[in-house]
N, C-alpha and C positions, 0 to 999 in steps of 0.2 A: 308130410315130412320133406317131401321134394322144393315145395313152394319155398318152404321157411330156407332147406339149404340154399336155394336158387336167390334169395333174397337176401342172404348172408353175402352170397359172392356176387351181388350189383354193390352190396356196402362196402365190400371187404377194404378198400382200399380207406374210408371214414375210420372205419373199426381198429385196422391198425394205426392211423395216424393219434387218434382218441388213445387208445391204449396207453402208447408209448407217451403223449402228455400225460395223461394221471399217469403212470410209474415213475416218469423224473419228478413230477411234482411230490405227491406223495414218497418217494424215495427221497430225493432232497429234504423233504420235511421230518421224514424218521432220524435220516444218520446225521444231519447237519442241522437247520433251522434256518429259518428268513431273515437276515440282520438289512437295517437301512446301512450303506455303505459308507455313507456320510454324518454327519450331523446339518449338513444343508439338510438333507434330505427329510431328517426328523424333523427341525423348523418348519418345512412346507407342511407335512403332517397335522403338524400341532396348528396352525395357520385353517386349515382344511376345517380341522376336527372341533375347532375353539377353544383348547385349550392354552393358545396364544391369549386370546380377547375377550373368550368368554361365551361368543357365538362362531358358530362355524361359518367361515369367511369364503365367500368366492372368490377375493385376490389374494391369493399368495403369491404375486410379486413374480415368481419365477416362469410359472405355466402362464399360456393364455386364457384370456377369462374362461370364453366357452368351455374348456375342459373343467379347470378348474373350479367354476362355479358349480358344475353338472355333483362334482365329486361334493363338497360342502352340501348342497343340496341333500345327499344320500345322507350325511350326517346329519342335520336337521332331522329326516323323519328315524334314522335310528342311531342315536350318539352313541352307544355302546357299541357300535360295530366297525371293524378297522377295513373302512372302506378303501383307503388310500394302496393300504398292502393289497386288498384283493383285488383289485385295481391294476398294481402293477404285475401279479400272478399272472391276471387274467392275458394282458398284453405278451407278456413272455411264453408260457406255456399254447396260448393262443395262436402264437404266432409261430410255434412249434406245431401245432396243430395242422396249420395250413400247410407250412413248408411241407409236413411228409406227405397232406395227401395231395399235394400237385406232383411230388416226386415219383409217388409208385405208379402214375400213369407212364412210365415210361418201363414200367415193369411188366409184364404177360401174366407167366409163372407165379405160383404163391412162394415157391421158398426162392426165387429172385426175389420179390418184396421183404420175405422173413430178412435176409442177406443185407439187404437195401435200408432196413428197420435197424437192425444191429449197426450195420455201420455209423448211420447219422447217430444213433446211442454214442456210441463210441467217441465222433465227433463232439459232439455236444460236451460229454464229459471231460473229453480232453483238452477243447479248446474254451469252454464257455460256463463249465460249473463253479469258475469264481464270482464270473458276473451273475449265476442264478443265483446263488447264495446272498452275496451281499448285492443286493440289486440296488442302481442307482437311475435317476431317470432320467440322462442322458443316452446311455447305454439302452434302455427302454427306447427310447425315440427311435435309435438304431436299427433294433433289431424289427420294428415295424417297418420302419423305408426297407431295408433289407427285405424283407419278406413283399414288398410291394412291388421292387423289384424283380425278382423271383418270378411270380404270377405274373407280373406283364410280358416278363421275358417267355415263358412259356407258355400263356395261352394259346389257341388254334386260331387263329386266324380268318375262317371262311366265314361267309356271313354278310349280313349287311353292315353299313358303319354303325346301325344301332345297338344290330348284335353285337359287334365290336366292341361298344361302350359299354353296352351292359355285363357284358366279359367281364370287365375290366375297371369294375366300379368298386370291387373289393380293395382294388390298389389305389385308386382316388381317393378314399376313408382311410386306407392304414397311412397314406402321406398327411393326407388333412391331421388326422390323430399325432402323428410325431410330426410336426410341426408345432400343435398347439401343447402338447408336451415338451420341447425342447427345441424353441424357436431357432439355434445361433446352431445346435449341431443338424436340423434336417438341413435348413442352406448349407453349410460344409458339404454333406453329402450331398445334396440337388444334380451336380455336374457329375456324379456316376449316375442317378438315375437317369438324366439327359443321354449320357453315352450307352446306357444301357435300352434306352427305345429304340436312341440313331440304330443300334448295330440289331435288333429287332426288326425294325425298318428295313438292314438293309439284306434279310433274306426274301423279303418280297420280290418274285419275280414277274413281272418286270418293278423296277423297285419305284418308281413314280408316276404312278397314275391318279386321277382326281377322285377314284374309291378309295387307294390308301393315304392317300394324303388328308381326305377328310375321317378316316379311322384316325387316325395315330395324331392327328392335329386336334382333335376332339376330344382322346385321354389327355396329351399334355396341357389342354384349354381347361379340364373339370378339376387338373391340380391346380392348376394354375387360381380359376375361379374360386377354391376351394381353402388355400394359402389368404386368397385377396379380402373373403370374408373372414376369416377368422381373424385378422389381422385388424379387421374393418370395429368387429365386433369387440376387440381387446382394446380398438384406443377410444372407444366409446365408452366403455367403461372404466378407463384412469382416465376421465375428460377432465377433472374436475380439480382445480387451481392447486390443489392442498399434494393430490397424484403424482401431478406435469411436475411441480418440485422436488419430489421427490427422484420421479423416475430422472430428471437432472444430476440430482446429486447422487444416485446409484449406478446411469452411466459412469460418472466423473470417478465414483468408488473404483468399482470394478477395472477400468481401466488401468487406473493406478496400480491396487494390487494384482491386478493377472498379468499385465504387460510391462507395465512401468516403474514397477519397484527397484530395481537393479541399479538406475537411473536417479532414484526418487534424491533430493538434495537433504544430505545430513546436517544437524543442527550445525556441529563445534564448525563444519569447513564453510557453511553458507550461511553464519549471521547477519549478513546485510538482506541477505535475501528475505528469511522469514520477520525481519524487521518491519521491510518495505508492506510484506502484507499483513503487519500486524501478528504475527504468532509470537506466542513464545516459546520456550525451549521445551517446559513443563507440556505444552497443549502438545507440541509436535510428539513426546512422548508417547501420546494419546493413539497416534498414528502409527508408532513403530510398535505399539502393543495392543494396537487393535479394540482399549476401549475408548473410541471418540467420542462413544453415545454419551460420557460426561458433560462434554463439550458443547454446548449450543452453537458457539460462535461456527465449530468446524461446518462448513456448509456448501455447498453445489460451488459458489463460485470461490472459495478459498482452496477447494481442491482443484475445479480448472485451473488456476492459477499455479497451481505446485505441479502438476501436471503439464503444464505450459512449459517450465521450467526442466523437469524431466526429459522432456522431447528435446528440447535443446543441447539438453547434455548427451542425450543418446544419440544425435545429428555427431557431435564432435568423440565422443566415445567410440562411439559404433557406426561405420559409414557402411551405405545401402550393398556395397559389392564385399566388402569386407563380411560383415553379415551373412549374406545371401552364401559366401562362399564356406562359410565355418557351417549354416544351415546342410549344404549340400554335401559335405565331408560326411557330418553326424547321420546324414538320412542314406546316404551309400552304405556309412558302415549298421545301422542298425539293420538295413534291409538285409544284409546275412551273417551277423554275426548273432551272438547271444541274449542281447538286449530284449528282442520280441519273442522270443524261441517261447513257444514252438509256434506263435501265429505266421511268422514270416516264411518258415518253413513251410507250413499245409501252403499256403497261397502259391510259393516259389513252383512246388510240385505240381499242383493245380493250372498254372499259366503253362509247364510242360505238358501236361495231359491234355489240354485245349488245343495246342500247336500242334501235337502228335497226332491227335486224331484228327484235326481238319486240315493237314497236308495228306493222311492217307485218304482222307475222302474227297480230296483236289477241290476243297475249298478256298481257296487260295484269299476269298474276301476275309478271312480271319487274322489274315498277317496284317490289315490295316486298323481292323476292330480291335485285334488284341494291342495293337501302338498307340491307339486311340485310349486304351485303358487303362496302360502302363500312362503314358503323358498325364492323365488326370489325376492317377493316382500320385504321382509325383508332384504336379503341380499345388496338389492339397499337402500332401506332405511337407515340401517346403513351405508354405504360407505356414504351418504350424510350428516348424522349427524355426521360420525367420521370427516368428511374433514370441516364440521363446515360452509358449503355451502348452504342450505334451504329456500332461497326465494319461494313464494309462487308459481310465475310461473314455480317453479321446481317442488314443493309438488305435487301442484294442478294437474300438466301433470301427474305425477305418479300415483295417483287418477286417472284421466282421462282413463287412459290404462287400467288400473286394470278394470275400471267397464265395458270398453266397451267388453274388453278379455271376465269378466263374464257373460255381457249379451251376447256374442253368445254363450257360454258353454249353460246358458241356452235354449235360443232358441232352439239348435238344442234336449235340452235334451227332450223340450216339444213336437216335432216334430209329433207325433204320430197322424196319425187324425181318432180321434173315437170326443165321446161326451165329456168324460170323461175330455181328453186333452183339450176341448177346452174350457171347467169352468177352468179346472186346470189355462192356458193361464192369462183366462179372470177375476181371481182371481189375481196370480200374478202381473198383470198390475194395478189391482185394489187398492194393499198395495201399489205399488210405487209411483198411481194416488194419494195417499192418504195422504202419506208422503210429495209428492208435496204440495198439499194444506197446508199443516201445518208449511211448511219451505217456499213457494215461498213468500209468503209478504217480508218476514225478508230479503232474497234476492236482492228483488228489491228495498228495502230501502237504502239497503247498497249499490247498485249500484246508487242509485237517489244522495246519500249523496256523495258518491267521484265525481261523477259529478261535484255536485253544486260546492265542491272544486277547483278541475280540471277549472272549467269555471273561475271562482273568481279571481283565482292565474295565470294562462295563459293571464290576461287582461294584468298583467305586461309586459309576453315576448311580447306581440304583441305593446305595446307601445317600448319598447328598438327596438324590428324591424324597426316599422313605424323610429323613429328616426334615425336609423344607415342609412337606405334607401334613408333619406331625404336628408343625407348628405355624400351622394356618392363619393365624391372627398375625404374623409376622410378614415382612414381605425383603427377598434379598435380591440382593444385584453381585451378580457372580463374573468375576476376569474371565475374560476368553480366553486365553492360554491354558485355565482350569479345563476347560471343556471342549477343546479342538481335537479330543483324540476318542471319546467317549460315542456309541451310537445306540440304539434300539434296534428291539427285535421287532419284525414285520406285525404277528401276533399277539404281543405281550402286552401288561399296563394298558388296558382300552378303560382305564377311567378317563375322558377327555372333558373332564370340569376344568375350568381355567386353574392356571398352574400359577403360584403367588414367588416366583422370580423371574427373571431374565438376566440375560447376559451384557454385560457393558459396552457391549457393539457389534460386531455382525450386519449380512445384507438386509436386514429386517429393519434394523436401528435406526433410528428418526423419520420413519414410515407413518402413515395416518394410523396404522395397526398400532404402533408402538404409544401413540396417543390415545389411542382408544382403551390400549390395557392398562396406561397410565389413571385413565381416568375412572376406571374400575376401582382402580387401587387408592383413590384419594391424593396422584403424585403428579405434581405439578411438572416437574423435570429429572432427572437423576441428580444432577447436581445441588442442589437446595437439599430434595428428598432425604439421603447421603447423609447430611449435616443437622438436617433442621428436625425430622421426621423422627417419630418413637415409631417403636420394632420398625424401623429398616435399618438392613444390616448388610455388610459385605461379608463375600465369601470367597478364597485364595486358598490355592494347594500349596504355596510354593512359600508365602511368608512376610516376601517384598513388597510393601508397602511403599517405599522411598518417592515413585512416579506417583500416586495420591496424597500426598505429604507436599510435596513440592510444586503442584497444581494449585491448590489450596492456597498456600503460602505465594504465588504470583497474583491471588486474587486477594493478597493481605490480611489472608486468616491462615492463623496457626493454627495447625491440627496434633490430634494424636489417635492411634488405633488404641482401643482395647479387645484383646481376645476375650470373649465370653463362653465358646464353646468348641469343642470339636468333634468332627464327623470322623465316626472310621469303619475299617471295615474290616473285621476282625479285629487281631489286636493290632493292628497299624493306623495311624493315624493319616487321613486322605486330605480333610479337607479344613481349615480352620475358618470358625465364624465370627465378625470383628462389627465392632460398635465406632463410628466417629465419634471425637469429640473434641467440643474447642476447647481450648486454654487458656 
């Protein structure tokens, strides 16, 4: 009996860490459920799983291949299984996993740990159960570098450089992992983990010698190596003439609408312009409504070029200090006002708990570490408010980082075991435990309420499913403004047999993928298909026909819709099903 208790308490710190992951996982699975937070996100899914194309695809376009392909691969040997969701579980609750149990080594005591276990609860809840809920995999990438950070910041130290590495090879994999998960947000982060070694680095006493230089040159050398293959191994696999085109014309996309829409040059005031490149009024339409995939001509270098012309007007629009200066207003004032509440708060509180305790333990190197962290986080800040880019799964991950960066600062600063430190600890934990309570209701309301939404409005996509399903022999092409507010549950719907619609544009749209489900289909193009093709059919919540009418008619055919059916959902009608035809 002795053994087994003796064995319990070498685990105990696994034991609690384990726990507390299955009770928020399993908890969040009772009272809430798993929603994609996007419908990007569903598209990657469906891309993974084959019910894009038919076969489960190693390039979804968004991840790098190695991840990405590993994940398809799993569906291959079992399609009925929602590998992609358990996937992103695993990464979040995993990475919950680690975080507690690096934390309670700084615990003695088991009800310090009980203390130390509730709180990060608490935290969690109150800062982070929107993003468990509706998980997106950016936000995923995050919380990996964050958690890599963490462990490198508090491992031990002693050792040889080997030991060293091998420390610290968990944080090597969780970087490599969120990068090939979310290539654009690890670099955003990259310069806190940098600042987060340096200020690791700089507890070494003496802090430069040719043992730690070759320790800590050696982790940033196996990220480094580690980014360089995966990247190596992603452009090898879009080598191929049909990819490189594409991924052209999905830069040029992306660019346009995440940065340079504000810009972008409207029909009525710049008809000389879309003259010069051959568009017409109808095509550009295409672009303000987001189904271009009609379009063949719209293509990599017709969007450089509207893009080209965008930047120019944003040079004269909007000059780089004018900018820069309205970016720095908005990022002073979101840093304490209500906008992030309560992320910017825990942090605010956090950079005083750092300061406070490393001036009473006359660390004095913290006043430069902690300037060094504040500058980087500023400096990412404004680069996101200058590019005009700020959704909240951006904010929120950069929050993310910053607190977990500070709470290992702290940690280690509290490290000391007298008595002293361990009120100090047991204080600390206390303002946060405290904080919690007075922001977690607010939280969980606001996560109950988008639910309820989320649930409401999802009745719709899953009525247009059920119908497009029923009628399998048919095949429809559905507006994206129908379907930009609609997502999936992590667990539901795992039939992943190829799905007989798609959307009229989207990051996916005139991809190899998108020819390949074409060619499934017997459809040459959407455009022809549209027109020429029996059972294809369109599909519109809203009515407005007018921009497919007037496309048509500049390519000197006159159309007309006929309604043939409608989708609803109860007794409301959601979605109307239309026939082209000439005249």
């Amino acid at each position: 009996m002795n053994k087994i208790v003796d064995r319990l308490k070498q685990k105990e710190n696994c034991i609690w860490a384990l726990g507390l992951a299955v009770v928020l996982c399993v908890g969040i699975g009772i009272f809430f459920d798993y929603y994609y937070a996007l419908n990007d996100d569903v598209l990657m899914k469906d891309i993974l799983a084959g019910i894009y194309t038919g076969i489960p695809e190693g390039r979804n376009i968004q991840m790098l291949f190695p991840i990405s392909w590993l994940l398809s691969l799993f569906y291959r040997v079992a399609r009925g299984v929602p590998w992609y969701g358990i996937f992103l579980c695993i990464c979040h609750f995993g990475s919950i996993y680690l975080l507690t149990d690096r934390l309670l080594i700084f615990f003695r005591k088991t009800w310090m740990k009980a203390i130390a276990v509730v709180t990060e609860a608490g935290l969690i809840i109150t800062l982070f159960l929107q993003e468990l809920v509706f998980t997106q995999y950016t936000v995923t990438c995050t919380l990996l570098a964050a958690t890599a950070a963490f462990l490198f910041y508090t491992t031990e130290t002693e050792g040889t450089v080997k030991e060293f590495f091998c420390k610290n090879m968990v944080s090597i994999v969780l970087v490599t992992l969120a990068f090939q998960i979310r290539t654009e947000m690890l670099l955003l982060v990259l310069p806190l983990i940098c600042v987060t070694g340096l200020c690791r680095w700089a507890c070494e006493k003496p802090f430069f010698t040719k043992e730690n230089a070759a320790k800590y040159l050696s982790v940033f050398g196996g990220i480094l190596l580690g980014l360089a293959l995966s990247q190596a191994i992603h452009m090898a696999a879009y080598a191929g003439a049909e990819w490189q085109e594409f991924n052209r014309y999905f830069d040029n996309r992306t660019d346009l609408y995440d940065f340079l829409w504000r810009w972008h040059p409207i029909y009525e005031e710049n008809r000389e312009f879309y003259d010069s490149i051959g568009m017409t009024e109808s095509s550009q339409k295409l672009i303000e409504n987001y189904n271009f995939g009609l379009d063949e001509e719209i293509d990599a270098d017709l969007l450089e070029r509207i893009n080209a012309n965008a930047r120019e007007r944003r040079k004269e629009q909007a000059p780089f200090a004018e900018t820069l200066k309205q970016a720095y207003i908005v990022y002073k004032y979101r840093t304490f006002h209500e906008t992030d509440f309560p992320w910017n708060l825990f942090v605010i509180v956090l950079y005083g708990m750092v300061l406070l305790t490393a001036l009473g333990n006359r660390h004095f190197r913290f006043l430069w570490e902690l300037f060094c962290m504040g500058f980087v986080r500023t400096g990412l800040w404004m680069f996101i408010l200058y590019r005009g880019r700020d959704p909240e799964r951006i904010t929120h991950s950069l929050y993310l980082m910053e607190f977990v960066i500070l709470s290992a600062f702290l940690l280690v600063e509290c490290k000391k075991e007298s008595r002293v430190f361990a009120f100090l600890k047991a204080g600390l934990m206390g303002v946060l435990a405290l904080l919690c309570l007075y922001n977690i209701k607010g939280s969980v309301e606001k996560v109950q309420e988008n639910y309820a939404v989320r649930e409401e409005t999802d009745k719709e996509w899953k009525a247009l499913q059920a119908y497009i399903k029923d009628n399998w022999e048919s095949f429809y092409f559905v507006d994206v403004y129908s379907t930009v507010k609609y997502s999936e549950k992590l667990f539901e719907n795992l039939d992943n047999s190829i799905a007989n619609y798609d959307i009229m544009g989207g990051w996916a749209s005139k991809s190899p993928l998108t020819t390949q489900k074409f060619q499934f289909f017997g459809i040459t193009d959407m455009e022809h298909a549209v027109l020429e093709q029996e059972n294809v059919y369109v599909v519109d919540r809203y009515g407005d026909w007018n921009w497919l009418v007037n496309y048509y008619r500049d390519k000197g055919i006159d159309i007309s819709l006929q309604k043939i059916d409608s989708i609803r959902n109860g007794d409301k009608e959601v979605f109307g099903v239309y026939t082209v035809q000439k005249n």
